[in-house]
PAMAR-74828 format. One record per residue (C-alpha): x negated, y negated, z negated; residue number from 1; residue in one letter. Coordinates in pm, 1 decimal, always signed. Last residue first. Layout:
residues N
@east=X&north=Y&up=Z&voro=NUM&seti=a
...
***
This chain:
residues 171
@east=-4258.4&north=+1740.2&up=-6947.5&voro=171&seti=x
@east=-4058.7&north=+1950.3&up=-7190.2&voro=170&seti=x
@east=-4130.5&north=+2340.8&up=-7236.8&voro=169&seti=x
@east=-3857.0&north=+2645.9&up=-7221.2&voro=168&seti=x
@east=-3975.5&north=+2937.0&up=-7429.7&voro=167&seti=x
@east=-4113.0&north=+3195.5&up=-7231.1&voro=166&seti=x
@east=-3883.0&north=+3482.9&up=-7151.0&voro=165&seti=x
@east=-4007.3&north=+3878.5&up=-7343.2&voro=164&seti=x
@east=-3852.4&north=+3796.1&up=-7652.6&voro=163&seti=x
@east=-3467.5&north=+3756.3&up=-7475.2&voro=162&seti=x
@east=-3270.9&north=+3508.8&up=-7674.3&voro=161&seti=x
@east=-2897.6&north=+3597.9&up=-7725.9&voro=160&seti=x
@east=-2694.9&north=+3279.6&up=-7742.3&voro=159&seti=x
@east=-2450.2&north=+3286.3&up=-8068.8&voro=158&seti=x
@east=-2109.3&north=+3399.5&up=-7990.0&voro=157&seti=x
@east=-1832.6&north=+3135.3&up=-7957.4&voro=156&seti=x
@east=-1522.1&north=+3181.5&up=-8202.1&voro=155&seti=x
@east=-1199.5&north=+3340.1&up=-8160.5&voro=154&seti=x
@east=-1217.6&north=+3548.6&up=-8411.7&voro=153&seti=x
@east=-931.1&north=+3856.9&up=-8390.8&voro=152&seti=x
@east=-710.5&north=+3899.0&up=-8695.8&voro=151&seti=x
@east=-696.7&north=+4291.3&up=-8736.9&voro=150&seti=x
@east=-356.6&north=+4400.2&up=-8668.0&voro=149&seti=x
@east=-77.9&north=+4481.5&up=-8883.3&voro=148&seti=x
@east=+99.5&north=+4778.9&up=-8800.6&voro=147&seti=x
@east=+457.3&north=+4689.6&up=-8628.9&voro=146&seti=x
@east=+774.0&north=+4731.5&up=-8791.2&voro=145&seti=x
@east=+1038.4&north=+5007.0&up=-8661.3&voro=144&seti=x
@east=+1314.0&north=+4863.6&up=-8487.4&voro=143&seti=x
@east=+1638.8&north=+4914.8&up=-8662.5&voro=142&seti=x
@east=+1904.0&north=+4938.3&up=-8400.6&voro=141&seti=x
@east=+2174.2&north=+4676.9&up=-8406.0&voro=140&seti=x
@east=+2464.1&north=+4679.3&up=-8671.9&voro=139&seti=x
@east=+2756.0&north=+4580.0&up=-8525.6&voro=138&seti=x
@east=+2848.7&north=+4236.4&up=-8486.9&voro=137&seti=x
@east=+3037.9&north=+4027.4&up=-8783.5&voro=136&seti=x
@east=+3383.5&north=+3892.3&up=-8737.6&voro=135&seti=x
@east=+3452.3&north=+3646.4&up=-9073.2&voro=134&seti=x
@east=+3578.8&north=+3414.2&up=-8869.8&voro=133&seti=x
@east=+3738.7&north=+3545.7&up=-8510.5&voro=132&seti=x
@east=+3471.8&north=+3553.0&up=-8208.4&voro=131&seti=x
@east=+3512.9&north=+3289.2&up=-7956.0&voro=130&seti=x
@east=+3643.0&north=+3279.7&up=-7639.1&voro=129&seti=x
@east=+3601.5&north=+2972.6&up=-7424.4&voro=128&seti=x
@east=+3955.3&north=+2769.6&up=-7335.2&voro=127&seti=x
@east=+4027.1&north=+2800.4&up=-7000.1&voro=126&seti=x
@east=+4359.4&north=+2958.3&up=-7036.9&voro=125&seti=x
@east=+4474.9&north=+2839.8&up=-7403.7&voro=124&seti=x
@east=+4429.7&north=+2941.4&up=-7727.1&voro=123&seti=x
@east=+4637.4&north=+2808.7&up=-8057.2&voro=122&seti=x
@east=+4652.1&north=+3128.6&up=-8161.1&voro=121&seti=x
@east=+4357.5&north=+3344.9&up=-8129.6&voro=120&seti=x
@east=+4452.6&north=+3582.9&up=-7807.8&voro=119&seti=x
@east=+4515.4&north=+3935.9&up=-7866.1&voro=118&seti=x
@east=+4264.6&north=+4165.1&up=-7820.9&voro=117&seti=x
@east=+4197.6&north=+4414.4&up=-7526.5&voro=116&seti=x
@east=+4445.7&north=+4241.7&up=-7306.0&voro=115&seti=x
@east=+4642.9&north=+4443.7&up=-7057.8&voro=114&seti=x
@east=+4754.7&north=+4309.1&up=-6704.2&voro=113&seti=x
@east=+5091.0&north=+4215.0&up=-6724.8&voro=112&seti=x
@east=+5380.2&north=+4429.7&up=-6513.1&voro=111&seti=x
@east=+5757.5&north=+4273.8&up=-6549.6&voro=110&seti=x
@east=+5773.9&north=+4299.4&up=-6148.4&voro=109&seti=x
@east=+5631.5&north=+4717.2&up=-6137.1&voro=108&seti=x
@east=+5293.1&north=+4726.9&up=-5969.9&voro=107&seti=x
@east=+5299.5&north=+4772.8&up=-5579.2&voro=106&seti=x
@east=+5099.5&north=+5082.8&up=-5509.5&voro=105&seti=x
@east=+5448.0&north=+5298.1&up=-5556.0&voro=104&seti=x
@east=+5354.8&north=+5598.1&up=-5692.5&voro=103&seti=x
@east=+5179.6&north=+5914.7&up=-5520.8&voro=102&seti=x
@east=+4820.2&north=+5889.5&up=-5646.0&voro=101&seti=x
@east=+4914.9&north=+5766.3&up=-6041.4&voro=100&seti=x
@east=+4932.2&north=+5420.7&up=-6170.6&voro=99&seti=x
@east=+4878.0&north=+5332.3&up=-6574.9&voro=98&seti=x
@east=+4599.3&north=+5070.9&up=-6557.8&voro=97&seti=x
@east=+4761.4&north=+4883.4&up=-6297.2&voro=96&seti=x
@east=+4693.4&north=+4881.6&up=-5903.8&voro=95&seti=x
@east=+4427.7&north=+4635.3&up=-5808.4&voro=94&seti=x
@east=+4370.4&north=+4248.1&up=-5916.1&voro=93&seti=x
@east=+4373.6&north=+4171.5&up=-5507.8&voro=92&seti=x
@east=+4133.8&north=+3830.6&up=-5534.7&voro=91&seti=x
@east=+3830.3&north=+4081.4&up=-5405.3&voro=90&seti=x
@east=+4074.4&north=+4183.1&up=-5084.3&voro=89&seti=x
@east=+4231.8&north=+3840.8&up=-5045.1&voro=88&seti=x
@east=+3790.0&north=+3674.2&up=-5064.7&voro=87&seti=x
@east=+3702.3&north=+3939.9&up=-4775.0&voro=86&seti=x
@east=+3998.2&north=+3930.8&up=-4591.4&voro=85&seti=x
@east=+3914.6&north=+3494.1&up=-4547.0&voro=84&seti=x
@east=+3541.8&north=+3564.3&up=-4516.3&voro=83&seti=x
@east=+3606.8&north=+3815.8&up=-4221.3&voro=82&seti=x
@east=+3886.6&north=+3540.3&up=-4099.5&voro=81&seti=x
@east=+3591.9&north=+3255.9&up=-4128.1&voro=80&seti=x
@east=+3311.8&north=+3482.6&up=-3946.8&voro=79&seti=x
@east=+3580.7&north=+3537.2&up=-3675.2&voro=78&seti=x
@east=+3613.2&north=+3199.0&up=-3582.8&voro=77&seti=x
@east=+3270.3&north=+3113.3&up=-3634.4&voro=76&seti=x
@east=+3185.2&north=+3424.6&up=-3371.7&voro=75&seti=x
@east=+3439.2&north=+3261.2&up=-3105.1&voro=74&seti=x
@east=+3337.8&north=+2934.4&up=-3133.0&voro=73&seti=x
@east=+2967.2&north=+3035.8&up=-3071.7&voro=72&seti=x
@east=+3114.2&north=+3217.4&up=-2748.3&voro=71&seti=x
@east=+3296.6&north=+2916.9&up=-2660.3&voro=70&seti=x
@east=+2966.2&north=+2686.7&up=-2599.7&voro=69&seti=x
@east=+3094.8&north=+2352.3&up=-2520.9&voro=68&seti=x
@east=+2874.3&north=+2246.4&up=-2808.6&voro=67&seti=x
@east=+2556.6&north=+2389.0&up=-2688.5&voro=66&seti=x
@east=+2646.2&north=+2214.7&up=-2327.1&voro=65&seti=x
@east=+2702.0&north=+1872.0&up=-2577.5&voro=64&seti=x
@east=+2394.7&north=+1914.6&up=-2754.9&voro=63&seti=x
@east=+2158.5&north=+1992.2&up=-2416.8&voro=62&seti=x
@east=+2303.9&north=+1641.9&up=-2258.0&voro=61&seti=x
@east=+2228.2&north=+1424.5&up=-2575.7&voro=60&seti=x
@east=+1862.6&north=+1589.2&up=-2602.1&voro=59&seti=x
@east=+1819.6&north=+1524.5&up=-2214.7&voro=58&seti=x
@east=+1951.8&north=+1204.3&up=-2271.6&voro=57&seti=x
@east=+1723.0&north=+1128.6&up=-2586.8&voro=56&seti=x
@east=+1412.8&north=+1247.8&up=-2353.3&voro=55&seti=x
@east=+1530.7&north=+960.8&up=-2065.8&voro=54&seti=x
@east=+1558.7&north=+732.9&up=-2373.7&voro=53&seti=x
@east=+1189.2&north=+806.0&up=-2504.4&voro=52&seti=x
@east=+1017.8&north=+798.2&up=-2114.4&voro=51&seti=x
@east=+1178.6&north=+454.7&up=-2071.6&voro=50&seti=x
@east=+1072.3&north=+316.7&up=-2391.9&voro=49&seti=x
@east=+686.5&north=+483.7&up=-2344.9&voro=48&seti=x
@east=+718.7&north=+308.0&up=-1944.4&voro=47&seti=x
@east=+806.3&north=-45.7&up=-2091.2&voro=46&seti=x
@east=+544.7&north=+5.8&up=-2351.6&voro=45&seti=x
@east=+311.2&north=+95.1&up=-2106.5&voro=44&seti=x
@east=+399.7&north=-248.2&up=-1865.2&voro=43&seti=x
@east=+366.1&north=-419.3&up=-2170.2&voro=42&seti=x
@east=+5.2&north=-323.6&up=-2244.7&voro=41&seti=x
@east=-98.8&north=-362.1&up=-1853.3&voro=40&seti=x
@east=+14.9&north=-704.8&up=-1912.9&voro=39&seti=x
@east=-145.6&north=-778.8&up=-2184.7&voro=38&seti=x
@east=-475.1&north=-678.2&up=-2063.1&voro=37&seti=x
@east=-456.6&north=-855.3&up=-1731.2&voro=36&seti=x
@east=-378.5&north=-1157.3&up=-1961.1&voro=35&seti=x
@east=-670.4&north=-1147.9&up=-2191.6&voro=34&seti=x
@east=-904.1&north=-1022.0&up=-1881.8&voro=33&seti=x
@east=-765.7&north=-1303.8&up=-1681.5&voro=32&seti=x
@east=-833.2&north=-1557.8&up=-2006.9&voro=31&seti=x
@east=-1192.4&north=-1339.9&up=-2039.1&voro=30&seti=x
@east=-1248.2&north=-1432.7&up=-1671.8&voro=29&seti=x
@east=-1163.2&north=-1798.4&up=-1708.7&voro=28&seti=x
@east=-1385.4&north=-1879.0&up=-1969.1&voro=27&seti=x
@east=-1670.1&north=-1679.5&up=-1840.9&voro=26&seti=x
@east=-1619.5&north=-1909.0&up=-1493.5&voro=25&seti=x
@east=-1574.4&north=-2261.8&up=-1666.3&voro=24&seti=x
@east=-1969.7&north=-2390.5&up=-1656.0&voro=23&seti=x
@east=-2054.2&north=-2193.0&up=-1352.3&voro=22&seti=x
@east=-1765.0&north=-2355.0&up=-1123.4&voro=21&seti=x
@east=-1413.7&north=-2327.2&up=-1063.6&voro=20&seti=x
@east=-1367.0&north=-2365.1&up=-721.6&voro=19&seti=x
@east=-1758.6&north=-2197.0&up=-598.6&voro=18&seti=x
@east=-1753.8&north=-1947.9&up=-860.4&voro=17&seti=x
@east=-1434.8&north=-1832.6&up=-815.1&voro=16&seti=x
@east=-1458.6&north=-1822.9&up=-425.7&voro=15&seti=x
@east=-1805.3&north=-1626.3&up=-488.2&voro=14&seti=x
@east=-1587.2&north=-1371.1&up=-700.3&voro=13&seti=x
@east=-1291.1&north=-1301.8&up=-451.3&voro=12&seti=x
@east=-1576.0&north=-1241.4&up=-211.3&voro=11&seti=x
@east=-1715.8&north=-1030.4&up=-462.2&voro=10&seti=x
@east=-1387.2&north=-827.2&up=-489.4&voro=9&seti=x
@east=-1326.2&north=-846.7&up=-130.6&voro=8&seti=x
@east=-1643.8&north=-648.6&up=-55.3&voro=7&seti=x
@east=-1565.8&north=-394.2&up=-362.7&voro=6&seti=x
@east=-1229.2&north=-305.3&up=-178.6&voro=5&seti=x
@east=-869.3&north=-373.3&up=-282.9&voro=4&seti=x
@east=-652.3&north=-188.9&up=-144.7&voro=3&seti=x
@east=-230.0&north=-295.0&up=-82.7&voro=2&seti=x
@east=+0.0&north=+0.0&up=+0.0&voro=1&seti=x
***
């Protein structure tokens, strides 16, 4: 398109030289050199904003054919009913304590699940249990007691001179 060649560079130069003159010429090339440099800083920052959006479209454009995705839609869709018969199946108290292969699996209308213990009056659902006064635990299993142990000393040996080393001397 447009070439520059080292013979019009140095006629470029003599022109300078001769308009200008000798006095003003390293002024003027470090101001072209300031500007030339300035502009060729731009021009990448142009090119690094351009090459940045065109890689946020691409992004933008791979999201939404990941979102159009049915087949991922699909598998949610059946990971939320698996999660849905899981939690009815685990919320499903079971048949009552008294039921029998061959009777009715449904539990009888007036059925109440059994309580161990009756509640401490006054309690409520939600309250925390706690045991009645004067309710003392069973008796745990005696442990038999340890042997005393020698105490151990904890204390730095003494250094262990060797007869056959020198002693060491100070210059």
């Amino acid at each position: 398109m447009f070439e520059i060649g080292f013979w019009e560079l140095i006629m470029v130069g003599v022109v300078a030289l001769i308009v200008v003159g000798p006095e003003q010429l390293p002024g003027l090339a470090r101001k072209a050199g300031f500007w030339l440099g300035k502009a060729r800083r731009m021009i990448d920052e142009i090119k690094a904003d351009v090459d940045r959006e065109l890689h946020f479209e691409e992004l933008k454009q791979t999201l939404r054919q990941q979102a159009d995705m049915s087949e991922v839609q699909d598998v949610a869709d059946q990971m939320k009913s698996l999660r849905r018969e899981v939690e009815e199946e685990f919320d499903d108290p079971g048949p009552p304590p008294d039921w029998q292969p061959g009777m009715s699996a449904a539990p009888p209308p007036d059925w109440q699940p059994r309580m161990s213990a009756a509640p401490p009056p006054g309690w409520q659902p939600g309250m925390p249990t706690v045991p009645p006064p004067g309710w003392t635990p069973p008796d745990a299993p005696q442990v038999p007691p340890q042997p005393e142990s020698t105490p151990v000393s904890l204390q730095k040996p003494p250094p262990v001179v060797s007869p056959a080393s020198p002693p060491p001397t100070t210059n």
